[in-house]
C-alpha positions, 0 to 999 in steps of 0.5 A: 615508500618504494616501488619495484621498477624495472628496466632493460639491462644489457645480458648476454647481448640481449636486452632482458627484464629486471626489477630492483626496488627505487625511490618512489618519484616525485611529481617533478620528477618523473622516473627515467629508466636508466637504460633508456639512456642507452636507447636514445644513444643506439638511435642518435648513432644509427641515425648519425651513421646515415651518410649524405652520399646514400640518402635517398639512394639507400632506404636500408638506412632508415629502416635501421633508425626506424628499427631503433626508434621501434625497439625504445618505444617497446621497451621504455614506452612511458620514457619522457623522451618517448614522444621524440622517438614516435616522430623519428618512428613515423619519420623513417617508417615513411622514408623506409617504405614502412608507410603503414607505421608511419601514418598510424603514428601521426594518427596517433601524435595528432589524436594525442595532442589535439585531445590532450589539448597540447595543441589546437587545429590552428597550429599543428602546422607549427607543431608537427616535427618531420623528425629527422635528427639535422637538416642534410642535402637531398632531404626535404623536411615533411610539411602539414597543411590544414584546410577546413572542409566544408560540412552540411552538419554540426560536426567539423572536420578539417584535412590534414596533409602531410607530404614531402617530396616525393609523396605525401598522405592525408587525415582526415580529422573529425571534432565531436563536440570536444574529442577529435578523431582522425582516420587516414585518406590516402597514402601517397607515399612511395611503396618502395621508400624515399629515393631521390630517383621518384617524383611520386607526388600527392595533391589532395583539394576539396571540392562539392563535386556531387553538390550536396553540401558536402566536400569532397578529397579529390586525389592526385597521385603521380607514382614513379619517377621519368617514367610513371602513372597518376591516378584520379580518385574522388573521396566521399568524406561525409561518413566514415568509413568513408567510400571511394565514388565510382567512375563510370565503366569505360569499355570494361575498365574503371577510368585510367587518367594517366600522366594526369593533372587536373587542370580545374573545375569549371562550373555548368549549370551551377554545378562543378566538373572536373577537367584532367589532362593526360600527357602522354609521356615524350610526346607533345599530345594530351587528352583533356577529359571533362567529368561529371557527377551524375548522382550514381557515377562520375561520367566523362562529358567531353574529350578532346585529343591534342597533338602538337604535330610539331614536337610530336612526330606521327611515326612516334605519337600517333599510336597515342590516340590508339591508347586514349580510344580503348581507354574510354567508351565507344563514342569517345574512342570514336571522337578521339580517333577522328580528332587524331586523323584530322590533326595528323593527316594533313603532316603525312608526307610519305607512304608509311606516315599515311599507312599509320593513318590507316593502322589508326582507321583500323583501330576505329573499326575495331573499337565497333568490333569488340563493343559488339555494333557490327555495323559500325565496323562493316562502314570504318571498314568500307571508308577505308577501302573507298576512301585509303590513306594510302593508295593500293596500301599494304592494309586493303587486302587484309580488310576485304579478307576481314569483311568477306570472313565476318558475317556472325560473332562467332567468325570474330576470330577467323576474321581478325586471322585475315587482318594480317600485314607486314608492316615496314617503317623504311624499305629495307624490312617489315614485321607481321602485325595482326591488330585483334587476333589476340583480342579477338580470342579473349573476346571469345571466351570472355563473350561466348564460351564465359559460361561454357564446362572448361571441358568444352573450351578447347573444342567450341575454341577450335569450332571458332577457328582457334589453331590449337596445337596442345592442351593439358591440366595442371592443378595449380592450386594444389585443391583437387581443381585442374586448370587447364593450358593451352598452346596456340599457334599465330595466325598463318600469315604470320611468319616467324611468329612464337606460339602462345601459351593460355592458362584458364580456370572454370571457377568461381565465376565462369571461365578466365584465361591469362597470358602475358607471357612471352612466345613459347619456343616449342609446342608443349611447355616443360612446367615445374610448379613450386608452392611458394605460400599456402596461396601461391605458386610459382610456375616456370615453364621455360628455361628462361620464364615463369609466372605467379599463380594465386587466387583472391582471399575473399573472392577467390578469382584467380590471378596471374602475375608473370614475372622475369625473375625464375630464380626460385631463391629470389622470389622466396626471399621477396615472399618473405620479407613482404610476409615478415613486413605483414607480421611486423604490423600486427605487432605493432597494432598491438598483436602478443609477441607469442602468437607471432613467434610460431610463425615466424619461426617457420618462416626462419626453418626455410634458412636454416635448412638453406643458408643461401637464402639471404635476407637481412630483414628476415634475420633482424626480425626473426631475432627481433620477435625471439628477443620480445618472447625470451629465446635469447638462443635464437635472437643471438643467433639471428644478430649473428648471423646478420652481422655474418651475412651483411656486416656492412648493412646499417641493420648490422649496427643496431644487432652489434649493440643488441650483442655488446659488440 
């Protein structure tokens, strides 16, 4: 008896579809596609060709083997070897920054094995495959861990925790009665692909933070490298989907932990807390915070601010307990700044040491200012000129200024024009700070003028002493709703000091306003907005600056990104390739070729009108999705003419051998 089988052949430098008729296959042995070989060959040579001295340094080289291990698993999915290329798939998306793919396919190879009954929980830690071809200098093989995780029902569940370094991910894995089912955590792998440059890192414990019987995944995740951030999230694992617990509002920001590690979980009153520290980064100084699960939120309990005043200098660390103080709630702001002064005071030694006690004391004041406890502020204020740091310091007059301008809300930002001071930090020269001028002007909008016809906005602002020098509109959007600009002027004492340019929007949701620009030279800024998505524009509105202007897809509130990168080409490309990365997931999840192909065929219109737009991902996958729908006329001309533009480049390995080069 015999079937029709068909294969991948080698034609016209593209991979087409052909059938002939073979033996029927024996129980023993399975049919293996004769191309497949060529397949498995592509791979172990663009594998091979990753060499020692750019692993980690190059992700462009995993993304190749990636590609590879992607194109055998399309074209020959029922190979036997198949297996062997979803670990090397999950392996170099990971390593590529593809981490998406990467995590559904261990999701998938976990869920394979543990139902198909290849393998039992207990010894996926013998039988997971990082999947790199040979061990190599400057590679850490991935590892996985299981935990079981304590339930207060019949099911069980364990954690799953593949990570390397840097980065990692963990699963959550589900047995019901005989099936098992597991869902990604958290994805602590880094965004940008493995580089020996990041020590991102992911810590996933279990802990009964809510004391309900139940486990909870407490996630530490440091992103960077030198220089970075760690994140806290607690994650309740009991349903699923599962949710991510909520940190109580902290002076209108969720609680930021950063530099963080979590130091342990003492027990009070039989139930656990949560203690984190935050180094500050080139500082001997921390903040310990102590938290605790309310039933709604976790909420801080404790704060302690240290400084080791030795190795961290008052010039340079000082300002750290600044940073910690707007971070967290009014009282805790307060606590660490006292803790601050009473660590530092004693090591001041000179006029400009004391002055930064003051710049601190100020701080104090303001942080009763903006939570709207005006008394609290008028005796900071009144402390500080009984009692200076400083005798006759530069900050005295400007704080009677201030005290003598506020007597209601709205004198908010006429008061903080007259906190002005020429700060020096030696006796040659000194620049012009104003602590809350800026904060105090989105103070205003954001606590008196929110709700106001953006209309009206610029008049109620000038009635509040804001120097407004121009205005205009600018529907930035493209839908027919005018946003509006405006330039404002520095507060008087402030010599030399750029104009500032704000943008605000009157919708959805009342009035917000973005800068985070640098100083406008001039007094009307010369915008050119270019629609970049149907959703986003890109405005530049100097010779040197530009920001990004788009709004949420399901909330539609605006959002604003500068950026340093005014060179439209350049951001162009960057679109793309986040867009084609986008479309390369849909197919994955199993998206038909054809829906696909329209669009990424417009995307491709943009290169070939402009050629030079260069973007080697954009070119593989244009010819990529071409192939799968039958355009051999397309695919052979994106292979080209990434072969062409990067010759060099590792994807142009794997279009030579797609062309038969």
């Amino acid at each position: 008896m015999k079937f029709l089988h068909c294969y991948v052949v080698a034609f016209t430098a593209l991979f087409l579809i052909t059938c002939q008729a073979q033996p029927t296959p024996t129980a023993t042995e399975p049919p293996v596609d004769p191309r497949a070989d060529e397949a498995q060959e592509i791979i172990s040579n663009v594998e091979k060709a990753v060499p020692d001295i750019v692993r980690g340094t190059d992700n462009s080289y995993y993304r190749a083997v990636e590609y590879a291990a992607r194109d055998a698993l399309m074209h020959f999915p029922d190979d036997p070897r198949a297996e062997s290329w979803k670990w090397k798939l999950a392996y170099y998306a990971i390593l590529a920054g593809d981490t998406q793919l990467g995590n559904d396919t261990y999701i998938d190879l976990i869920n394979t094995a543990l139902n198909s009954g290849q393998v039992n929980i207990e010894s996926l830690p013998s039988w997971f495959h990082p999947g790199e071809l040979t061990e190599a200098d400057g590679m850490i093989p991935f590892v996985l861990k299981v935990d079981n995780i304590m339930t207060g029902g019949d099911e069980k569940k364990y954690l799953i925790t593949v990570s390397s370094f840097p980065g990692g991910s963990c699963f959550l894995v589900v047995q019901s009665f005989r099936e098992y089912s597991t869902f990604l955590i958290y994805d602590g792998f880094p965004e940008g692909g493995f580089s020996i440059f990041s020590y991102d890192s992911l810590g996933c414990t279990l802990k009964d933070l809510t004391s309900d019987g139940n486990d909870e995944v407490v996630l530490e995740n440091y992103k960077g490298g030198h220089v970075g951030s760690s994140y806290l999230r607690v994650m309740d694992i009991s349903v699923v989907p599962m949710k991510k617990l909520p940190f109580a509002s902290q002076n209108g920001e969720n609680v930021f932990v950063q530099y963080a590690l979590i130091k342990d979980f003492p027990i009070s009153s039989g139930k656990i807390l949560m203690r984190t520290v935050d180094y500050a980064q080139n500082c001997r100084v921390s903040l310990e915070k102590i938290f605790k699960w309310n039933g709604n939120e976790f909420v801080p309990v404790d704060m302690v601010f240290q400084a080791d005043t030795q190795y961290a200098p008052l010039k340079e660390c000082l300002f750290w307990a600044i940073s910690y103080a707007r971070w967290v709630d009014l009282d805790n702001g307060v606590k660490i700044i006292d803790q601050a002064i009473r660590q530092y005071g004693p090591v001041a030694v000179d006029e400009h040491d004391r002055e930064k006690l003051d710049e601190v004391r100020i701080d104090k004041a303001l942080l009763y200012l903006f939570a709207n406890h005006p008394k609290g502020m008028r005796a900071a204020f009144e402390d500080m000129i009984q009692n200076p740091s400083q005798e006759n310091g530069i900050w005295i007059e400007p704080i009677k200024s201030f005290l003598n301008t506020y007597k209601t809300p709205s004198d908010i930002y006429r008061a903080c024009s007259k906190l002005v001071a020429c700060v020096s930090h030696d006796s040659q020269s000194c620049s012009y700070q104003a602590p809350c001028a800026r904060r105090a002007f989105e103070h205003l909008v954001e606590n008196q003028f929110k709700s106001v016809p953006l209309s009206s906005l610029v008049e109620n602002l000038r009635s509040a002493g804001v120097d407004i020098i121009s205005t205009g509109w600018l529907d930035l959007d493209y839908d027919g709703k005018d946003e509006l600009w405006l330039v404002i002027a520095p507060p008087d004492k402030m010599e030399n000091s750029t104009n500032e340019l704000w943008i605000a929007s009157g919708y959805p949701h009342g009035i917000s306003i973005f800068s985070d620009t640098p100083g406008l030279q001039g007094e009307v800024p010369d915008f050119q907005v270019e629609m970049i998505t149907s959703g986003e524009q890109f405005v530049k509105y100097s010779e040197y600056w530009a920001f990004l202007w788009s709004r949420d897809d399901v909330t539609n509130e605006p959002v604003f990104r500068a950026t340093i990168f005014p060179k439209q080409e350049y951001y162009n490309e960057t679109m793309d390739a986040a867009r084609i990365v986008e479309l390369r997931h849909k197919l994955q999840g199993g998206a038909e070729p054809y829906e696909l192909y329209v669009e990424y065929m417009n995307l491709k219109k943009r290169y070939d009108a402009n050629p030079s737009l260069e973007c080697v991902i954009c070119y593989f996958d244009f010819g990529h999705i071409a192939e799968l729908v039958g355009d051999q006329k397309t695919a052979a001309t994106m292979y080209s003419k990434l072969i062409e533009h990067f010759p060099n480049h590792p994807l142009a390995i794997l279009a030579r051998s797609k062309l038969g080069k």
